[in-house]
The first five atom37 places (N, CA, C, CB, O) and aatype in JSON, in Angstrom:
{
  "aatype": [20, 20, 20, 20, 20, 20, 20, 20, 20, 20, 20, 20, 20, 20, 20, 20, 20, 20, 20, 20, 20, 20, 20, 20, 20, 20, 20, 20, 20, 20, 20, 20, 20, 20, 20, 20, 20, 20, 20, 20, 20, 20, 20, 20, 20, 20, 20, 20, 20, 20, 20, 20, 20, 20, 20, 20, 20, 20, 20, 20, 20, 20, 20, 20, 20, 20, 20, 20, 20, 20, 20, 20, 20, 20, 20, 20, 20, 20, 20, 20, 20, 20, 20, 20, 20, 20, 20, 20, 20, 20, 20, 20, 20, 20, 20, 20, 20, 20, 20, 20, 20, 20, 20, 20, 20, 20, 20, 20, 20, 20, 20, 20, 20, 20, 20, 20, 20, 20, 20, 20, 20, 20, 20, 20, 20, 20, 20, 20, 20, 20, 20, 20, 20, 20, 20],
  "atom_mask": [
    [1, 1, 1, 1, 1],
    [1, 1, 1, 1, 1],
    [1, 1, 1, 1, 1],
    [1, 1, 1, 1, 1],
    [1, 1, 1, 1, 1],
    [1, 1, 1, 1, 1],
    [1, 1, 1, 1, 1],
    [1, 1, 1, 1, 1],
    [1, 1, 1, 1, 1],
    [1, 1, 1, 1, 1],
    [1, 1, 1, 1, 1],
    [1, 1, 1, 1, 1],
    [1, 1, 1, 1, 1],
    [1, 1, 1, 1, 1],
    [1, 1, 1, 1, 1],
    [1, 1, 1, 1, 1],
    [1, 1, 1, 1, 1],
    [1, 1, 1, 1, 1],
    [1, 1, 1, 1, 1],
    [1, 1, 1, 1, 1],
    [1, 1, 1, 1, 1],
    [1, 1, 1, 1, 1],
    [1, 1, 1, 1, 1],
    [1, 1, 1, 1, 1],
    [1, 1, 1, 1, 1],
    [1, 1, 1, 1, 1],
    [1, 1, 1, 1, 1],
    [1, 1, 1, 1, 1],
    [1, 1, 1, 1, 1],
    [1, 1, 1, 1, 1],
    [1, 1, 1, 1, 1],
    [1, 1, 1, 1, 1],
    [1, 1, 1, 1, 1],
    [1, 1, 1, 1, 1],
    [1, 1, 1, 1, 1],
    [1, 1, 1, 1, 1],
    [1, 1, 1, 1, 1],
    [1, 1, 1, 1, 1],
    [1, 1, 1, 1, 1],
    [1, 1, 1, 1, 1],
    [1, 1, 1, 1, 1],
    [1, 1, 1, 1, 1],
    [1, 1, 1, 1, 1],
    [1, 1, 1, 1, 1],
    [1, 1, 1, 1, 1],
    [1, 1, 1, 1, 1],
    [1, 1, 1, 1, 1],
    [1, 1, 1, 1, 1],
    [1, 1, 1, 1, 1],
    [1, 1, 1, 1, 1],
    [1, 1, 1, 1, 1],
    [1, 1, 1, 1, 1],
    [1, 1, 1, 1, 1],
    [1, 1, 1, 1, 1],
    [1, 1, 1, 1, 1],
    [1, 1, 1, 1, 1],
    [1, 1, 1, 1, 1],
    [1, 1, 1, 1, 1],
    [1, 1, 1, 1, 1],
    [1, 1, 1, 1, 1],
    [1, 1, 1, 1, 1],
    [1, 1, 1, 1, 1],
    [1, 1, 1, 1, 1],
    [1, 1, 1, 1, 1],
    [1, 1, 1, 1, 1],
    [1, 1, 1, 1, 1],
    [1, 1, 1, 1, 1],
    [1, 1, 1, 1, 1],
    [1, 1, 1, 1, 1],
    [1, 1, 1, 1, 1],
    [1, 1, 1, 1, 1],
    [1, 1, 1, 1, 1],
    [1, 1, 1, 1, 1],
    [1, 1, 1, 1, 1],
    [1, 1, 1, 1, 1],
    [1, 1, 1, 1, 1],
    [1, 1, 1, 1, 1],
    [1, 1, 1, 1, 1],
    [1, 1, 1, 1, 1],
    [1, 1, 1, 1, 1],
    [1, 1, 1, 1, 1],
    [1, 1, 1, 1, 1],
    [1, 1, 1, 1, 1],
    [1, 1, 1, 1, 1],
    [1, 1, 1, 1, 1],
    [1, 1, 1, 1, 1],
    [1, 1, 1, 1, 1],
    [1, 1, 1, 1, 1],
    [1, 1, 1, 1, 1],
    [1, 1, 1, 1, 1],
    [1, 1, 1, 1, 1],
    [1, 1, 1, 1, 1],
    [1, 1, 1, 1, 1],
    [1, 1, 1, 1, 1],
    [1, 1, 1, 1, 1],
    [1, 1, 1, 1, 1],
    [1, 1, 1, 1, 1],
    [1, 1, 1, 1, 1],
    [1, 1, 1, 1, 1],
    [1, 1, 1, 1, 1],
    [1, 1, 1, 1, 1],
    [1, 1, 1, 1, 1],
    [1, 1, 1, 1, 1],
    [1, 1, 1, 1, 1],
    [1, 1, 1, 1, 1],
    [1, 1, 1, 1, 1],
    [1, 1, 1, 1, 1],
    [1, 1, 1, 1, 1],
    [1, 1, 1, 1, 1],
    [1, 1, 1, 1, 1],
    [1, 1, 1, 1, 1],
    [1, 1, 1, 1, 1],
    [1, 1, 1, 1, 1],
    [1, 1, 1, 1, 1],
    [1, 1, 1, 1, 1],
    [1, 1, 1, 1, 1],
    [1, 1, 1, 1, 1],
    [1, 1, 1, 1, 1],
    [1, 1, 1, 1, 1],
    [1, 1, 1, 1, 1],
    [1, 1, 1, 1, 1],
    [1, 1, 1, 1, 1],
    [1, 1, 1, 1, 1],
    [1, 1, 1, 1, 1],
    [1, 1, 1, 1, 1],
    [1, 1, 1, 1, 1],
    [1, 1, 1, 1, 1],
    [1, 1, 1, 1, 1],
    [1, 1, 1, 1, 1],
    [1, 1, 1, 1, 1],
    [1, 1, 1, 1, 1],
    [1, 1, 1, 1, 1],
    [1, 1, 1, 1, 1],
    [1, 1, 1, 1, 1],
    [1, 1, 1, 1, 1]
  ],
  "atom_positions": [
    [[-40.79, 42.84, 151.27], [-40.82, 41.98, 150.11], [-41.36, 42.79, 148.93], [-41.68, 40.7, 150.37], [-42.42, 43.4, 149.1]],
    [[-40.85, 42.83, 147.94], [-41.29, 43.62, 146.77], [-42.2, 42.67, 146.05], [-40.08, 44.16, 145.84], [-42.63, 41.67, 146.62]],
    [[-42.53, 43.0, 144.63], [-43.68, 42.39, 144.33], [-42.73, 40.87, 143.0], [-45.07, 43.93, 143.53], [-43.11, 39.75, 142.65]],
    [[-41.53, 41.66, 142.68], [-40.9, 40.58, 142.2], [-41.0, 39.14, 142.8], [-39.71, 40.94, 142.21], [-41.49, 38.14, 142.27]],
    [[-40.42, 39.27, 144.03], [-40.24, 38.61, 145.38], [-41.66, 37.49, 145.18], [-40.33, 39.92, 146.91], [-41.64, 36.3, 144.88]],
    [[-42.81, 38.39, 145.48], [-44.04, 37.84, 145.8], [-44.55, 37.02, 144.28], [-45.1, 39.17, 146.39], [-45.42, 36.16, 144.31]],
    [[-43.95, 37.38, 143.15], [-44.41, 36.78, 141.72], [-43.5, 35.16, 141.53], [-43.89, 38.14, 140.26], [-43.72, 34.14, 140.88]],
    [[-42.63, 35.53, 142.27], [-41.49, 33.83, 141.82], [-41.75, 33.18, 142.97], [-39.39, 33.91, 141.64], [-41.99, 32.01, 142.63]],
    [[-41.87, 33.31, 144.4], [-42.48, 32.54, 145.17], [-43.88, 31.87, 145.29], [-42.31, 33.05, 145.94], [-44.14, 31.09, 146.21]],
    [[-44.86, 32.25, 144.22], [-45.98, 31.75, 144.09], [-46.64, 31.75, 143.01], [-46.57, 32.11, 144.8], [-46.2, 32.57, 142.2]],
    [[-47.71, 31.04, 142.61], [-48.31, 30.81, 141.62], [-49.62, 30.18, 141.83], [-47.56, 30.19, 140.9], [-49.81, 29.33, 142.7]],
    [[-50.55, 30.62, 140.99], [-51.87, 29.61, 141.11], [-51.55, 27.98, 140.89], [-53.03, 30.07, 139.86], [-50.51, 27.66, 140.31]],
    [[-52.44, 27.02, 141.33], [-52.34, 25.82, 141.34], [-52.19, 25.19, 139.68], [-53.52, 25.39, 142.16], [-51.42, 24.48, 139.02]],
    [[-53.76, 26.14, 139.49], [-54.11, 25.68, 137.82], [-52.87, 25.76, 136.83], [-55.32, 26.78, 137.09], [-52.45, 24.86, 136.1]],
    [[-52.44, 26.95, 136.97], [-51.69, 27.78, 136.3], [-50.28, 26.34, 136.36], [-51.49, 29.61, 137.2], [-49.75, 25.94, 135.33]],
    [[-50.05, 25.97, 137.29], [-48.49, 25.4, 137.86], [-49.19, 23.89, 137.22], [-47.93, 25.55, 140.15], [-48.47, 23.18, 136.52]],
    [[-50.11, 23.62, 137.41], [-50.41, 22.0, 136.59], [-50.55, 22.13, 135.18], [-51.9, 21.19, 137.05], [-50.67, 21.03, 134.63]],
    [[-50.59, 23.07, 134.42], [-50.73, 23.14, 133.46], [-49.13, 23.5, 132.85], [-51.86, 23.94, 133.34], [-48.64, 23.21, 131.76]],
    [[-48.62, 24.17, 133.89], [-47.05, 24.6, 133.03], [-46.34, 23.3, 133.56], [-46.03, 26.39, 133.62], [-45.2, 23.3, 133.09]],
    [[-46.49, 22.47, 134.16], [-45.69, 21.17, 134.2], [-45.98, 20.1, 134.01], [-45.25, 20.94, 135.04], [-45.56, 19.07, 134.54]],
    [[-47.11, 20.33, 132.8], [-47.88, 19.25, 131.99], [-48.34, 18.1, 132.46], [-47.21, 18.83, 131.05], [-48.06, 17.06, 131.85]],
    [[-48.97, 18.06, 133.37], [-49.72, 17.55, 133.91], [-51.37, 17.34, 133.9], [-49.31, 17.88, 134.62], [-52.02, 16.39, 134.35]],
    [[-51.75, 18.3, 133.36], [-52.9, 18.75, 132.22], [-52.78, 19.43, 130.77], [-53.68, 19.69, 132.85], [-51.91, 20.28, 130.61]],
    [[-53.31, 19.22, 130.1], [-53.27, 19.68, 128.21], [-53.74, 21.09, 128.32], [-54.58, 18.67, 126.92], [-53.19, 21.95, 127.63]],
    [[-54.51, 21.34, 128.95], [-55.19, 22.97, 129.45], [-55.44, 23.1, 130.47], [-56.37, 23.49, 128.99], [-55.74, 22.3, 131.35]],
    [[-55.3, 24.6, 130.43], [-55.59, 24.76, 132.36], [-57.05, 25.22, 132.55], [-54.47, 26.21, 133.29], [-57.24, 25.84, 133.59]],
    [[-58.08, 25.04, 131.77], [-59.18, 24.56, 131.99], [-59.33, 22.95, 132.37], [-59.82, 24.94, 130.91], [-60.17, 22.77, 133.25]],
    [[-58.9, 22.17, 132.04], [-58.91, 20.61, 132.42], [-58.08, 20.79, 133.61], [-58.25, 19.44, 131.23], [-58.69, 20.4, 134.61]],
    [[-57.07, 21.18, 133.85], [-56.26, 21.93, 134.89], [-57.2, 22.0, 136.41], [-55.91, 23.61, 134.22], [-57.28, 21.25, 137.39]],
    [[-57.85, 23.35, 136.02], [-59.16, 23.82, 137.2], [-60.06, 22.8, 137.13], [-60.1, 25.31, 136.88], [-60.26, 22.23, 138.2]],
    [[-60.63, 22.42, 136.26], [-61.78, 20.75, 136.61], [-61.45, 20.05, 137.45], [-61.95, 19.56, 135.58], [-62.29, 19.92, 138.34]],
    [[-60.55, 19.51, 137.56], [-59.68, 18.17, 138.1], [-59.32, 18.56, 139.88], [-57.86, 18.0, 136.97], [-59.3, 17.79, 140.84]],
    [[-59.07, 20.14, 139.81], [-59.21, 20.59, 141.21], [-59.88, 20.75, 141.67], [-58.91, 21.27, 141.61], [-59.81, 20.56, 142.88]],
    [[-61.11, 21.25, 141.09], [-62.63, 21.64, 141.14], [-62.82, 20.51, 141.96], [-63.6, 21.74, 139.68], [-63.02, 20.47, 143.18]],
    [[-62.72, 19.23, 140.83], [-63.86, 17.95, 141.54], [-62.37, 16.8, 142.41], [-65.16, 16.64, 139.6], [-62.22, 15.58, 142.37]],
    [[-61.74, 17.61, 142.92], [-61.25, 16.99, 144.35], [-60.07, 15.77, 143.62], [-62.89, 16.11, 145.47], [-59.68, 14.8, 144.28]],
    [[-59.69, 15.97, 142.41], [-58.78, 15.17, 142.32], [-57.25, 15.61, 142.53], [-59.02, 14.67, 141.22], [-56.28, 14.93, 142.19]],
    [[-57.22, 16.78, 143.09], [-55.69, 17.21, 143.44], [-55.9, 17.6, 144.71], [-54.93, 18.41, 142.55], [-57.02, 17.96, 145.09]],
    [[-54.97, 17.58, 145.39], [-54.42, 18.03, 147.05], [-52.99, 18.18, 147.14], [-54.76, 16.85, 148.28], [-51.91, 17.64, 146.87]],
    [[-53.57, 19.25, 147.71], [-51.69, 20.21, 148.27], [-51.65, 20.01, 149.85], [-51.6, 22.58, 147.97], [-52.51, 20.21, 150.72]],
    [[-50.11, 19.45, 149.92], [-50.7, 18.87, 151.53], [-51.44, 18.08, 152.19], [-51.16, 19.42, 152.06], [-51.48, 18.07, 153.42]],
    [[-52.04, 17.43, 151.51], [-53.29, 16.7, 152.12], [-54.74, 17.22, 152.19], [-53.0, 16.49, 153.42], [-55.75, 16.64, 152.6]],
    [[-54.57, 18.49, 151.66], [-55.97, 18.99, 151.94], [-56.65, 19.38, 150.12], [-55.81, 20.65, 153.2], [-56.01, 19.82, 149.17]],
    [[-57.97, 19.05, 150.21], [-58.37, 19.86, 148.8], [-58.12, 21.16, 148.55], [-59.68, 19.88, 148.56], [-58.22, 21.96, 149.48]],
    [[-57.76, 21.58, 147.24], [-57.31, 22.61, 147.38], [-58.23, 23.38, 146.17], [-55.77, 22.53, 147.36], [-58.42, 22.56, 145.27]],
    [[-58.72, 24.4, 145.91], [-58.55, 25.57, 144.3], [-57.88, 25.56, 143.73], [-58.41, 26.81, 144.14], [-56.77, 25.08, 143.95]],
    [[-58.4, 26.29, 142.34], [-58.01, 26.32, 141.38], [-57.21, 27.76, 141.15], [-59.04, 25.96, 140.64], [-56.7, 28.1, 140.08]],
    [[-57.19, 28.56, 142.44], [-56.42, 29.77, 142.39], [-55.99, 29.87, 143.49], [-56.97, 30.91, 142.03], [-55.89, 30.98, 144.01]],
    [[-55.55, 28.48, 144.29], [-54.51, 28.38, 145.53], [-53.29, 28.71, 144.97], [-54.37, 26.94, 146.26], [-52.88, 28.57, 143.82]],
    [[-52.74, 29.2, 146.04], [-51.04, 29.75, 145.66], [-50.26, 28.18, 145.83], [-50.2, 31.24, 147.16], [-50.62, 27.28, 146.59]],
    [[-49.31, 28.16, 145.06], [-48.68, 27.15, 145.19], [-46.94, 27.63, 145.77], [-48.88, 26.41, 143.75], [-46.16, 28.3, 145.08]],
    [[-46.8, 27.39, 146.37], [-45.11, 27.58, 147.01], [-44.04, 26.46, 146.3], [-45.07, 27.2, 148.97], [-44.35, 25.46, 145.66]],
    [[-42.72, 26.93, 146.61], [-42.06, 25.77, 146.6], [-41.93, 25.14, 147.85], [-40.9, 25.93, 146.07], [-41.85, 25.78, 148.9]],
    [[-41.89, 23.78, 147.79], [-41.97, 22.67, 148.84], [-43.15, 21.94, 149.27], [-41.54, 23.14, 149.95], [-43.32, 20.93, 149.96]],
    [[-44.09, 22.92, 148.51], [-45.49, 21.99, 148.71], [-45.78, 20.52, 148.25], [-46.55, 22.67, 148.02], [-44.98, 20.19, 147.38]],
    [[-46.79, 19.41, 148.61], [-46.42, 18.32, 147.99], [-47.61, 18.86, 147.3], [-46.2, 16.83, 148.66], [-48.16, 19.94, 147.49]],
    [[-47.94, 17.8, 146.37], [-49.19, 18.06, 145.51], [-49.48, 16.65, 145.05], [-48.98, 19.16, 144.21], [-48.65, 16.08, 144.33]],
    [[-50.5, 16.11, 145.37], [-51.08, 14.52, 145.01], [-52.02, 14.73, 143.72], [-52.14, 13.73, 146.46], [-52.94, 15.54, 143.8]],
    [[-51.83, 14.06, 142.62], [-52.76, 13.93, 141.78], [-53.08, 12.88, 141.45], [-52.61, 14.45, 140.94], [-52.25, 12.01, 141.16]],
    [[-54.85, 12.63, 141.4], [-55.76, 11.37, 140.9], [-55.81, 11.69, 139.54], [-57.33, 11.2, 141.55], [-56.04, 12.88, 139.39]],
    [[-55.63, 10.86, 138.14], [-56.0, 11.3, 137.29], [-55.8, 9.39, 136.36], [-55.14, 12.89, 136.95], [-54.88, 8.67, 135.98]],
    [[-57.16, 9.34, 136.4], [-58.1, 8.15, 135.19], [-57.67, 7.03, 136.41], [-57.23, 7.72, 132.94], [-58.33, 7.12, 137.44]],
    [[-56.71, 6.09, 136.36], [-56.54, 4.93, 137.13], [-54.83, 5.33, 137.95], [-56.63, 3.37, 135.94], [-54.22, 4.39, 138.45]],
    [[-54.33, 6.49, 137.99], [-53.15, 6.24, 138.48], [-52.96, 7.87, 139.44], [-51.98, 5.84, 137.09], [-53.09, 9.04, 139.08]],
    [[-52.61, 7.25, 140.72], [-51.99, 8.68, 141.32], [-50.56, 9.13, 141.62], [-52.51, 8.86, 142.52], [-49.89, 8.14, 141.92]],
    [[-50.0, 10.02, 141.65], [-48.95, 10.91, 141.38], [-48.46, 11.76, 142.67], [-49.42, 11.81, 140.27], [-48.92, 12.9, 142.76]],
    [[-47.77, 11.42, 143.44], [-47.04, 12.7, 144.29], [-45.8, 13.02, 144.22], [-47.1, 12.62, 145.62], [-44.78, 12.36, 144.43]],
    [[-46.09, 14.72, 143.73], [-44.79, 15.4, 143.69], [-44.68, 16.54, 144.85], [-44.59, 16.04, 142.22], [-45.53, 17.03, 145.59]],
    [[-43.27, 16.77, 144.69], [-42.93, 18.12, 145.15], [-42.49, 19.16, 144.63], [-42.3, 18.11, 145.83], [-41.61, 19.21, 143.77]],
    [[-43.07, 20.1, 145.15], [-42.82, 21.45, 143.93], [-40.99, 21.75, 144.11], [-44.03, 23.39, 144.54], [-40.22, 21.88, 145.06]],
    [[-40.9, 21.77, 142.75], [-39.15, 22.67, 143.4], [-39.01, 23.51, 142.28], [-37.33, 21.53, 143.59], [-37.84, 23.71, 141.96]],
    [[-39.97, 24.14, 141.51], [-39.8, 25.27, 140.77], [-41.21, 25.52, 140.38], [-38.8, 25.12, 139.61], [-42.19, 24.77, 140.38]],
    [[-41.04, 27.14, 139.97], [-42.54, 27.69, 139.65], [-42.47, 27.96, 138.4], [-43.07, 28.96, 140.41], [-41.38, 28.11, 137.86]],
    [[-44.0, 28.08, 137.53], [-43.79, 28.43, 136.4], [-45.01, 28.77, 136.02], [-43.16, 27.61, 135.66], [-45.9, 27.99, 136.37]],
    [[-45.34, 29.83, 135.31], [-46.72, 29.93, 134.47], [-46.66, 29.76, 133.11], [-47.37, 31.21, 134.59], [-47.66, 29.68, 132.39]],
    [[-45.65, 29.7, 132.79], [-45.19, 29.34, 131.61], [-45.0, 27.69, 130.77], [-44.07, 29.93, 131.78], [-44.19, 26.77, 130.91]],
    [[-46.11, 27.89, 129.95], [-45.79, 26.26, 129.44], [-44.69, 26.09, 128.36], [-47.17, 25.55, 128.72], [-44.65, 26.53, 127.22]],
    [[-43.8, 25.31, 129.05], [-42.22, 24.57, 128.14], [-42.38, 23.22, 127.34], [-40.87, 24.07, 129.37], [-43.35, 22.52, 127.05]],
    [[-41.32, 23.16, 127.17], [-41.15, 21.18, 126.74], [-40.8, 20.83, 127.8], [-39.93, 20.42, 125.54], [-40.32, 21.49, 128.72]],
    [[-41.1, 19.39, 127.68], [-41.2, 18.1, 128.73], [-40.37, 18.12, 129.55], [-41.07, 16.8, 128.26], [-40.71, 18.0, 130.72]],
    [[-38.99, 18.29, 129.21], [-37.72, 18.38, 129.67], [-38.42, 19.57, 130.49], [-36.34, 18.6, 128.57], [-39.3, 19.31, 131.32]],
    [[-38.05, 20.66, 130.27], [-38.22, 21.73, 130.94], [-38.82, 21.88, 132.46], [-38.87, 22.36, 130.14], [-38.37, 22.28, 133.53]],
    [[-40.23, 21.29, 131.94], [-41.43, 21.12, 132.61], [-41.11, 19.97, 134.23], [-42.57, 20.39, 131.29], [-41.48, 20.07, 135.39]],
    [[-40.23, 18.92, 133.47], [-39.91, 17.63, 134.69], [-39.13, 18.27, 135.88], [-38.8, 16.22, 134.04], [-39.17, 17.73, 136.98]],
    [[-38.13, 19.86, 135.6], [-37.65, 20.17, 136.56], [-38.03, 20.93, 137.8], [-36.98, 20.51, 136.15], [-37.31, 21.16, 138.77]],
    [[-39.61, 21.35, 137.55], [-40.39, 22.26, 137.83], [-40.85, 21.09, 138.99], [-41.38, 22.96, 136.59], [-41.07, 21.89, 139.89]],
    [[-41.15, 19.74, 139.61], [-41.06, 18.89, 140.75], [-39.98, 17.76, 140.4], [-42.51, 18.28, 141.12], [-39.01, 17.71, 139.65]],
    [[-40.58, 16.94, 141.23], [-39.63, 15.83, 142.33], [-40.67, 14.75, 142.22], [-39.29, 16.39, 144.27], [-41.76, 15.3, 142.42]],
    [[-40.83, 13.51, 142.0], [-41.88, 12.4, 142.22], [-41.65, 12.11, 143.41], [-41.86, 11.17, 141.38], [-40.57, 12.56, 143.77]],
    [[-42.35, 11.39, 144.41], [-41.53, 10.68, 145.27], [-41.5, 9.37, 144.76], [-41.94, 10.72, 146.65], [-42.13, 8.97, 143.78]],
    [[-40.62, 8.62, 145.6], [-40.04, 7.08, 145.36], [-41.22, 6.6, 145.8], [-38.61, 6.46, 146.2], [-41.4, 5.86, 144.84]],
    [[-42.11, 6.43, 146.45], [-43.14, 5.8, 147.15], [-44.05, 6.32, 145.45], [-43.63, 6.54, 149.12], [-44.32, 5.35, 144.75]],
    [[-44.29, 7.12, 145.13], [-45.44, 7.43, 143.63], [-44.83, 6.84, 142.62], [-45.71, 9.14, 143.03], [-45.54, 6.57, 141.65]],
    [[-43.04, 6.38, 142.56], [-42.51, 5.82, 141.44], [-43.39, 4.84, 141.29], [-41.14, 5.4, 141.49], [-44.25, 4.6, 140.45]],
    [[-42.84, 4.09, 142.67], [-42.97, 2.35, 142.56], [-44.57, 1.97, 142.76], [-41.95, 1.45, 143.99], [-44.94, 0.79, 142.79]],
    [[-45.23, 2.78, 142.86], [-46.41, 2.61, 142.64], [-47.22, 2.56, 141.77], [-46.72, 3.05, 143.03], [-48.24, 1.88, 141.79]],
    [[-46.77, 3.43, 140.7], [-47.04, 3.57, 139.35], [-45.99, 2.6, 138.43], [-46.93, 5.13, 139.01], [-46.19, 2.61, 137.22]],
    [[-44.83, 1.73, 139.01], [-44.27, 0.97, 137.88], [-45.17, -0.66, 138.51], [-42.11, 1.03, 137.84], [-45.07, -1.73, 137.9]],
    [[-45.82, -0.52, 139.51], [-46.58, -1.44, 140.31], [-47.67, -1.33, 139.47], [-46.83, -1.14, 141.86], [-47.9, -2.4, 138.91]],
    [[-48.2, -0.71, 139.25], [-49.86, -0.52, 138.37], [-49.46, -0.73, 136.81], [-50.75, 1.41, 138.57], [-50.29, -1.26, 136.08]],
    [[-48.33, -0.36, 136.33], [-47.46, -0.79, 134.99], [-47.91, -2.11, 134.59], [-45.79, -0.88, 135.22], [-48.65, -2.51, 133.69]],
    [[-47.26, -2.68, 135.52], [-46.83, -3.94, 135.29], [-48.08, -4.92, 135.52], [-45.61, -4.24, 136.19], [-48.11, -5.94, 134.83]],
    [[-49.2, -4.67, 136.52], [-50.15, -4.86, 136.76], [-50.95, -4.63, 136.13], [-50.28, -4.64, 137.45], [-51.6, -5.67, 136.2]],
    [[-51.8, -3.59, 135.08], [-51.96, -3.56, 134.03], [-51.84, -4.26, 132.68], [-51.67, -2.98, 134.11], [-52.68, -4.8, 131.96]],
    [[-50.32, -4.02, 132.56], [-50.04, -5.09, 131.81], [-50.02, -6.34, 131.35], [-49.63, -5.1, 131.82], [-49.91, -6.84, 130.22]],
    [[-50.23, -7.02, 133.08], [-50.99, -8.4, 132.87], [-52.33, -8.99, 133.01], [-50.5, -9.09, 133.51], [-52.77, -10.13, 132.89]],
    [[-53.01, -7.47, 133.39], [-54.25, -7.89, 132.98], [-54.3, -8.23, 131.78], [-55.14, -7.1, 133.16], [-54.76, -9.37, 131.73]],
    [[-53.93, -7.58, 130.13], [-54.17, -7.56, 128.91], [-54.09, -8.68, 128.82], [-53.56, -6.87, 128.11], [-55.0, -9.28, 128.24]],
    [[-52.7, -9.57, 129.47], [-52.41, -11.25, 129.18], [-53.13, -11.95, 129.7], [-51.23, -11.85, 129.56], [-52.9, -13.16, 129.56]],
    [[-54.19, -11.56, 130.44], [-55.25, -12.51, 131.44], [-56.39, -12.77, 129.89], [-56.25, -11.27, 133.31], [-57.27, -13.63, 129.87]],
    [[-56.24, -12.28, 129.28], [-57.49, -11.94, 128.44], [-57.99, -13.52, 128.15], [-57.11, -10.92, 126.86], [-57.16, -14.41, 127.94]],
    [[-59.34, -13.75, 128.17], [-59.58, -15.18, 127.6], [-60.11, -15.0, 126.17], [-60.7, -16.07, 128.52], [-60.68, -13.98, 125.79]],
    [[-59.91, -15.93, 125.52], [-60.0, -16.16, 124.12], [-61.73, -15.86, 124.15], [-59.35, -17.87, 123.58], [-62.48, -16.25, 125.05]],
    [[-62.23, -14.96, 122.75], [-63.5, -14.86, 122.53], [-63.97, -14.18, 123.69], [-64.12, -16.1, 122.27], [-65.17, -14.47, 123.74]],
    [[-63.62, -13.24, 124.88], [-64.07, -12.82, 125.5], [-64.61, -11.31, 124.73], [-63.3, -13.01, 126.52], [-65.63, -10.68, 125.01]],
    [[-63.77, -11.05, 123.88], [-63.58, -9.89, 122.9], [-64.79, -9.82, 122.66], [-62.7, -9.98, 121.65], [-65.72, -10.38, 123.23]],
    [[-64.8, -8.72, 121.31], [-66.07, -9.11, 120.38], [-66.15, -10.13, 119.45], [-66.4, -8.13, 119.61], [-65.05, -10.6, 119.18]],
    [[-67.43, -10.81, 118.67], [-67.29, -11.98, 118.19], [-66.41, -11.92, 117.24], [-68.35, -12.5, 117.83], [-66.12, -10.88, 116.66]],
    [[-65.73, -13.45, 116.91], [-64.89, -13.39, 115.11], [-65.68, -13.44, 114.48], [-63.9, -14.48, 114.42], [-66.79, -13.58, 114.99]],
    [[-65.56, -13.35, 113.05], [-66.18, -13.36, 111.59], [-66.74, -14.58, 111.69], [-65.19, -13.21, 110.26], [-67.94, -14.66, 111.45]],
    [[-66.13, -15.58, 112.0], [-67.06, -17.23, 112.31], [-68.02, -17.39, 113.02], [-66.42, -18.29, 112.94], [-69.01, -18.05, 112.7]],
    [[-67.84, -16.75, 114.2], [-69.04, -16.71, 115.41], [-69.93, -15.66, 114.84], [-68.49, -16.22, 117.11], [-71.08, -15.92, 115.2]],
    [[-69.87, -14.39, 113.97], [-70.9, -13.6, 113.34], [-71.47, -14.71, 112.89], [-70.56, -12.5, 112.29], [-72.23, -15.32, 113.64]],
    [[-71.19, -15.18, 111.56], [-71.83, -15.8, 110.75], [-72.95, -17.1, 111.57], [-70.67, -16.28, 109.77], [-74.17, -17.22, 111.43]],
    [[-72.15, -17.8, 112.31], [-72.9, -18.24, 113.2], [-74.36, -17.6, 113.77], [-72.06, -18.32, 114.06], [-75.48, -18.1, 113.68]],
    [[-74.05, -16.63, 114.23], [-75.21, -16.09, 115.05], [-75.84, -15.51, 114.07], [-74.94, -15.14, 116.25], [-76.82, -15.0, 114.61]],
    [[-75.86, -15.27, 112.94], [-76.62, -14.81, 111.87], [-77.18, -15.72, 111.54], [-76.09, -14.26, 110.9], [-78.37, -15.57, 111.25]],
    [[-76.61, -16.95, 111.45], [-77.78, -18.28, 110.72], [-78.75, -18.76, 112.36], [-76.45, -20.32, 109.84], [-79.69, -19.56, 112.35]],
    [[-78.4, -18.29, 113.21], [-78.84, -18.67, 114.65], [-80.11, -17.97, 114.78], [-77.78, -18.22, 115.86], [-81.19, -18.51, 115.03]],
    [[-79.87, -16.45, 114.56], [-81.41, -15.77, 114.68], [-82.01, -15.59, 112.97], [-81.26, -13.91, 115.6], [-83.08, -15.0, 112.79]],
    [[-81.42, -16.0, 112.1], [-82.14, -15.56, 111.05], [-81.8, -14.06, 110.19], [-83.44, -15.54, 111.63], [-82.3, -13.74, 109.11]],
    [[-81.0, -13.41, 110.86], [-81.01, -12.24, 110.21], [-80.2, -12.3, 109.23], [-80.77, -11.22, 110.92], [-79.35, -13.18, 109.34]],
    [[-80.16, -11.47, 108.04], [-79.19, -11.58, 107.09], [-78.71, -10.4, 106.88], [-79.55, -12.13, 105.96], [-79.22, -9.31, 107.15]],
    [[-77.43, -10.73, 106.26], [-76.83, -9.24, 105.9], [-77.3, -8.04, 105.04], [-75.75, -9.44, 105.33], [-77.2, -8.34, 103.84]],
    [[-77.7, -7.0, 105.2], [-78.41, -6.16, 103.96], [-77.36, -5.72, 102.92], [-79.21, -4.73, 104.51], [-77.71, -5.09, 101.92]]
  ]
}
């Protein structure tokens, strides 16, 4: 195997989440692996694990997780387009994430009235309530 060979079959982890935008930098990139929110395979992985093609790769990131499969390498950061061909979602991470969509979404409609912060009426209220006045 020459060293060509050995450069397109692999790549660091960081390096490959960051060129398929999945992180903004590949410092936020290495964090996120650091503290156990990505796995290759099932297992935790580094931030200077080789990544192959065919590996899966699970990502936790804020309220939603993500599994792809690698089917191209890249250290190179592209546009979006570019970047989407570089994995594969699975159907099981689609519908899971259009499941949390939509679920989400109706939390916002759950909202009860005045649960918010107060209106301008209820200020004024609670200003003549404790006494304080406006400076």
């Amino acid at each position: 195997m020459n060293t060509q060979d050995s450069i397109d079959n692999k790549c660091r982890l960081d390096k490959w989440l960051w060129a398929a935008r999945f992180f903004k930098t590949r410092s936020l990139a290495a964090d996120a692996v650091d503290g156990g929110k990505v796995h290759v395979n099932g297992d935790r992985a580094k931030p200077a694990k080789e990544v192959k093609l065919g590996f899966i790769i699970k990502i936790r990131n804020k309220d939603m997780e993500i599994e792809v499969e690698v089917k191209a390498l890249s250290i190179q950061r592209r546009g979006a387009p570019e970047a989407a061909l570089l994995y594969e979602e699975s159907p099981a991470s689609i519908a899971r994430r259009a499941n949390e969509k939509v679920t989400h979404a109706t939390d916002h409609a759950k909202r009860e009235r005045g649960a918010g912060r107060p209106t301008k009426r209820q200020q004024r209220d609670i200003k003549r309530f404790t006494g304080i006045e406006s400076v």
